[in-house]
FILO-82667 format. One line per 4 residues: their letters; for each residue x, y, z of N, C-alpha, C, O. Coordinates in steps of 0.2 Angstrom, whole numbers. Atoms other than C-alpha are relative to their C-alpha. Layout:
a) X Y Z X Y Z X Y Z X Y Z ~ ...
//
This chain:
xxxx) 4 -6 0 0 0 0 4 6 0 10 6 2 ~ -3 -7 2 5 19 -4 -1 4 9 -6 4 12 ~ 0 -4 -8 11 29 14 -6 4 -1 -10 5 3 ~ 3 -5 0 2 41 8 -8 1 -2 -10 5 -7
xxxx) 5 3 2 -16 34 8 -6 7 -1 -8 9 -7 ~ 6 -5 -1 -29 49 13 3 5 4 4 3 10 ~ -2 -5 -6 -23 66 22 -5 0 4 -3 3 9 ~ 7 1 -4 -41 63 30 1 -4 6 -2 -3 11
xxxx) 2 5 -4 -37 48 37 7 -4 2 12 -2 4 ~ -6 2 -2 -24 35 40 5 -3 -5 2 -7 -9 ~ -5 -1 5 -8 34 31 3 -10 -1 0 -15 1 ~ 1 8 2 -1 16 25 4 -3 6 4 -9 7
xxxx) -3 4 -5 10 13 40 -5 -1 6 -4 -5 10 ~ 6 1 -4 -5 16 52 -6 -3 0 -10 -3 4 ~ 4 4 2 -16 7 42 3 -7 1 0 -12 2 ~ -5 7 -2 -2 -8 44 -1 -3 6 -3 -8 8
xxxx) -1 1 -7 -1 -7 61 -7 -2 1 -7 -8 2 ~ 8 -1 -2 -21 -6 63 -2 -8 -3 -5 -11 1 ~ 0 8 1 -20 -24 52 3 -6 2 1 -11 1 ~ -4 4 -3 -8 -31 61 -2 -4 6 -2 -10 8
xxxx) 7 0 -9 -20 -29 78 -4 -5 -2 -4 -10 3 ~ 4 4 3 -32 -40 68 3 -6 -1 1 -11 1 ~ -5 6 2 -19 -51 61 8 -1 0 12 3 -3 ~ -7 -5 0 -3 -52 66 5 -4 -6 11 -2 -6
xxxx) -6 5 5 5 -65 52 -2 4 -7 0 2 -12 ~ 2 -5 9 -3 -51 37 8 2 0 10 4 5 ~ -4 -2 3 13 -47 27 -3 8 0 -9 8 -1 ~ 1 -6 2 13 -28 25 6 3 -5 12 3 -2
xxxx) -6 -2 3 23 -19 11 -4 8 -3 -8 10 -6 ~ 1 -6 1 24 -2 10 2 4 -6 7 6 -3 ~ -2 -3 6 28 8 -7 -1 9 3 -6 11 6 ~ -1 -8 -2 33 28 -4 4 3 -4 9 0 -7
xxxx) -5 -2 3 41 42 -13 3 4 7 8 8 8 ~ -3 -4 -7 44 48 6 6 -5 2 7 -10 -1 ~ -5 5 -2 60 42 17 0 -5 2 -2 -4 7 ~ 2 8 -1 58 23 20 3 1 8 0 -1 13
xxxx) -3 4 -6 69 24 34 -5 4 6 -6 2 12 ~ 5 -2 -5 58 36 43 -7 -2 1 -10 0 6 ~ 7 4 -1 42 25 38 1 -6 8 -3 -6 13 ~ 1 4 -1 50 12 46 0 0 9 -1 -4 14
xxxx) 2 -2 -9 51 20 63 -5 1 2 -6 2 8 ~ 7 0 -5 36 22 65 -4 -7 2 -9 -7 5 ~ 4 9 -2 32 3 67 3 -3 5 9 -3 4 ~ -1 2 -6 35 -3 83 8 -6 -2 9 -9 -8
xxxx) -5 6 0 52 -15 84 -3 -6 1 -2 -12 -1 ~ 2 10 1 42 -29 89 -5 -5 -3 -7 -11 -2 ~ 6 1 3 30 -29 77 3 3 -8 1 7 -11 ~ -5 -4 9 44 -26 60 0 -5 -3 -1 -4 -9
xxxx) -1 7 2 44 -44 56 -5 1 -3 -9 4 -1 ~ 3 1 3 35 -47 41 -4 6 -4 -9 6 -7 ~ 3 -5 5 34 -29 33 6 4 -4 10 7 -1 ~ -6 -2 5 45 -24 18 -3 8 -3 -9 9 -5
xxxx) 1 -8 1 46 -4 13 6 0 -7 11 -3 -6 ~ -4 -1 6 54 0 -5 -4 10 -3 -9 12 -3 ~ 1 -5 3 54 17 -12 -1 3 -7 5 3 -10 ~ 4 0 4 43 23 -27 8 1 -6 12 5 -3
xxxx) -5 0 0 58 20 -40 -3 -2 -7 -8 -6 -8 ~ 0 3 9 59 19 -63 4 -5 1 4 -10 -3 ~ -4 5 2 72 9 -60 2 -7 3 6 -11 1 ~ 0 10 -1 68 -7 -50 -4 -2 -4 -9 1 -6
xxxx) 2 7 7 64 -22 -62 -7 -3 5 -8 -2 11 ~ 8 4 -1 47 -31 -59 2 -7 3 -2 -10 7 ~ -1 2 -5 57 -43 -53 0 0 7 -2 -4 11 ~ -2 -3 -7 63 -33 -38 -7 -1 4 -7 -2 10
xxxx) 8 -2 -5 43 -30 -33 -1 -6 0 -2 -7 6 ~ 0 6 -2 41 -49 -35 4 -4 6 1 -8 10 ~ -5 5 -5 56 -55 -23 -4 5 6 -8 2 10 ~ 4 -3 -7 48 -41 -10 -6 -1 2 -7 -1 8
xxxx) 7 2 -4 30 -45 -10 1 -8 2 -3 -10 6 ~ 3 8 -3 34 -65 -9 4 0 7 3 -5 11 ~ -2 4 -7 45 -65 6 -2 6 5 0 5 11 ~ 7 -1 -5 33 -54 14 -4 -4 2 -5 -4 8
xxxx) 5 3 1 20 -65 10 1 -6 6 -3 -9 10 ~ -3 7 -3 31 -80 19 2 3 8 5 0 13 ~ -1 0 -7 33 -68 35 7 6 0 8 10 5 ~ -9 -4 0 52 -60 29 -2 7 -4 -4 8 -10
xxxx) 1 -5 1 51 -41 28 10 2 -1 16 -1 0 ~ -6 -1 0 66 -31 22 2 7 3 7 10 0 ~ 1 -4 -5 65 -17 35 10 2 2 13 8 2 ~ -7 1 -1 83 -22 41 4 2 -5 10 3 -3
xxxx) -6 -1 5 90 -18 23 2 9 2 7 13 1 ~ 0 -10 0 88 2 28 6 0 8 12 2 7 ~ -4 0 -6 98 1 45 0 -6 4 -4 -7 8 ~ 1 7 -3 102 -17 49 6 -1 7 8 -7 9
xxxx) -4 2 -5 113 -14 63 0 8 7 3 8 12 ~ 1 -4 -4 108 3 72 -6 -1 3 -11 -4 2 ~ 7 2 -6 97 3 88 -4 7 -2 -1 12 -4 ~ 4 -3 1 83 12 86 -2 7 6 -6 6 11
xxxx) 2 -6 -6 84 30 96 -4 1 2 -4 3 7 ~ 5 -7 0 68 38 94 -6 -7 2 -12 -5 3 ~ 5 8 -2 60 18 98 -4 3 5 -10 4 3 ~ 6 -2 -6 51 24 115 -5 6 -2 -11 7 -1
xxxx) 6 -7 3 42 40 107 -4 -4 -4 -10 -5 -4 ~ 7 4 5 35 29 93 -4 -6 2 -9 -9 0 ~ 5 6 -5 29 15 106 -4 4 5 -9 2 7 ~ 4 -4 -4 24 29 116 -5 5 -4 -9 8 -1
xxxx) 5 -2 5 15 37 101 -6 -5 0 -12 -3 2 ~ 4 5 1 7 19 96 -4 -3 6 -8 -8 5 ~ 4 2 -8 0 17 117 -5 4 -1 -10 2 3 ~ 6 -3 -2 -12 30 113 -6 -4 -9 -4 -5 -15
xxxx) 4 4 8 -28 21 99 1 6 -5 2 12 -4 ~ 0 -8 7 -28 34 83 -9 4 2 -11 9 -1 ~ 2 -6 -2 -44 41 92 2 5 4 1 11 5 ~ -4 -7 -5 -33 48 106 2 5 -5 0 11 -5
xxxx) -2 -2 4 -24 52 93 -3 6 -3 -1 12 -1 ~ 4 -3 3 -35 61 83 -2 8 7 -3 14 6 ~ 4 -3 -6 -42 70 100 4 6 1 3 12 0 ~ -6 -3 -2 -26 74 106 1 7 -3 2 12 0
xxxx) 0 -4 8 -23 83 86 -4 5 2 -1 10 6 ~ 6 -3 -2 -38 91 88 2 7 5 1 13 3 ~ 0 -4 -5 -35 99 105 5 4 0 4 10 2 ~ -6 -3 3 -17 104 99 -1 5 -3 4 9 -3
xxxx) 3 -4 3 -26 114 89 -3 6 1 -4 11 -3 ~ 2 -7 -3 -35 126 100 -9 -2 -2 -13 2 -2 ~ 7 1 2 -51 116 95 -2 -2 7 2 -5 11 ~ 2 2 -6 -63 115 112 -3 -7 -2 -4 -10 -7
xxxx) 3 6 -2 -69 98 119 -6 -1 -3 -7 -5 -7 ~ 5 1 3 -86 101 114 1 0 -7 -3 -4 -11 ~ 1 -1 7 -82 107 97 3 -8 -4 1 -9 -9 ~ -1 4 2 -71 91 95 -3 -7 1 -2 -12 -3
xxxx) 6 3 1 -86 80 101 -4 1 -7 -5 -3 -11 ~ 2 -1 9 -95 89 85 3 -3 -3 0 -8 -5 ~ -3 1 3 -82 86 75 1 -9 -3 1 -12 -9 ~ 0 7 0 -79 68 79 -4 -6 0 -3 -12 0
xxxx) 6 4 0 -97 63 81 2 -4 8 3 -10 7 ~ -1 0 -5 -93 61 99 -6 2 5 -9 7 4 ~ 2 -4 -6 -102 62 116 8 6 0 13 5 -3 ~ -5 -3 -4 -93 76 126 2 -5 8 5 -2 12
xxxx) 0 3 -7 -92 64 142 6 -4 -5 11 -4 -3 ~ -3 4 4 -83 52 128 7 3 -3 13 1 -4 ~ -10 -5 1 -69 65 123 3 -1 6 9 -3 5 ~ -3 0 -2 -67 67 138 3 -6 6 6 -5 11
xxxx) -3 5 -5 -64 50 147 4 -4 -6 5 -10 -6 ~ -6 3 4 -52 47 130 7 6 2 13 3 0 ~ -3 -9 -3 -42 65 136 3 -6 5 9 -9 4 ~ -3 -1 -7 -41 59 153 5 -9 -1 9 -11 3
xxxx) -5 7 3 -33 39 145 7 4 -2 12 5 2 ~ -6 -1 3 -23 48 133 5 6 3 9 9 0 ~ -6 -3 -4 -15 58 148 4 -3 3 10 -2 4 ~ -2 4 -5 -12 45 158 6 -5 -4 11 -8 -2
xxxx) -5 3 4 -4 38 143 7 3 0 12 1 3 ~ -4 -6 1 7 52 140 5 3 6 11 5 6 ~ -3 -4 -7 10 58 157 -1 -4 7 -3 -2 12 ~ 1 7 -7 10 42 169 4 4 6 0 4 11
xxxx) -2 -4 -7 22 53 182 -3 6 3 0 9 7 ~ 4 -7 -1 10 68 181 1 2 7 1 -4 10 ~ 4 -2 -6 8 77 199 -6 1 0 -8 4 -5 ~ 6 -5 -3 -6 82 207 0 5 -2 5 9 -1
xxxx) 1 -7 0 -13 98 203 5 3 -7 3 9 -10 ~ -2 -2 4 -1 100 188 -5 2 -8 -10 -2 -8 ~ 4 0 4 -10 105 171 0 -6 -6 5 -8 -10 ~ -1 6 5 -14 91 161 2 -1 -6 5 -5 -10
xxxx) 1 -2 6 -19 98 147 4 2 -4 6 -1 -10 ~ -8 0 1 -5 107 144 6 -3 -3 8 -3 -9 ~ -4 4 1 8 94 147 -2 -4 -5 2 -5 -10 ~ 0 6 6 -1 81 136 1 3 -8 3 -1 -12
xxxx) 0 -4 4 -1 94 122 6 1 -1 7 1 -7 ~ -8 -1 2 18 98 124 2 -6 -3 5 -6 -8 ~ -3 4 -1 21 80 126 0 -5 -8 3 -9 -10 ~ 3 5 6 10 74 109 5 6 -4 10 3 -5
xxxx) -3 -3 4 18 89 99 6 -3 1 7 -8 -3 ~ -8 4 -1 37 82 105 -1 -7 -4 3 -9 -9 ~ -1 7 4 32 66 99 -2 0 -8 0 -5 -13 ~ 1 -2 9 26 72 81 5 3 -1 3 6 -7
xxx) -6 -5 3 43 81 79 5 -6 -1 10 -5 -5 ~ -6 8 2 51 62 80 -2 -3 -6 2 -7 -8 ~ 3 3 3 40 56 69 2 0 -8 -1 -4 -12
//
């Protein structure tokens, strides 16, 4: 599938992962004219097995897209071709990105925004009671050592933008 599915919605590594949940032995292969290698962090390390990333390219042969979709198909991704011996730095932000569901997600976005709770219950076809006991999840996600009395909102807001800066 193409990274770059719908700006509306969700893009081809987010739709992977979202199949994965469902099936975790589905091969996923990605095609992109974006950077492979920053696709590929966006995929959890312990969920890389079995998804192969190539970049939109005149010059690989029909072979080439044949050898990668079959040993996808059998489980073998080629993920490891792009940095097969670097630890992955930015690993805990994109696991800690992937802790929140894509409606946190989405909410979060939203709130980032300067959009109010009710206006992003309209938006999202939402109660307001239902935004906001995904808020107060996706702080808890974000911000597990929070104190008392600190602003939540705030923080979770700084901490979602940081994490869309690694991304």
């Amino acid at each position: 599938m193409d990274f770059g599915l719908n700006s509306d919605g969700l893009n081809g590594v987010e739709l992977g992962i979202a199949l994965r949940e469902i099936n975790e032995y589905i091969g996923i292969v990605i095609y992109s004219q974006f950077n492979v290698r920053k696709m590929i962090n966006r995929v959890p390390s312990g969920m890389r097995n079995g998804w192969s990333f190539f970049e939109k390219s005149g010059e690989m042969a029909s072979s080439d897209y044949s050898k990668i979709l079959k040993d996808t198909a059998v489980g073998k991704g080629n993920w490891e071709e792009f940095f097969p011996n670097n630890p992955d730095d930015g690993d805990s932000n994109y696991s800690l990105y992937y802790q929140l569901t894509s409606r946190q997600r989405s909410i979060i976005s939203l709130l980032a925004q300067g959009v109010s709770v009710q206006e992003i219950g309209i938006r999202l076809d939402l109660t307001y009671a239902y935004v906001r006991k995904e808020l107060s999840r996706a702080y808890s996600t974000l911000l597990p050592e929070a104190a008392e009395g600190e602003d939540l909102k705030t923080l979770a807001i700084l901490k979602y933008l940081d994490l869309m800066k690694t991304l």
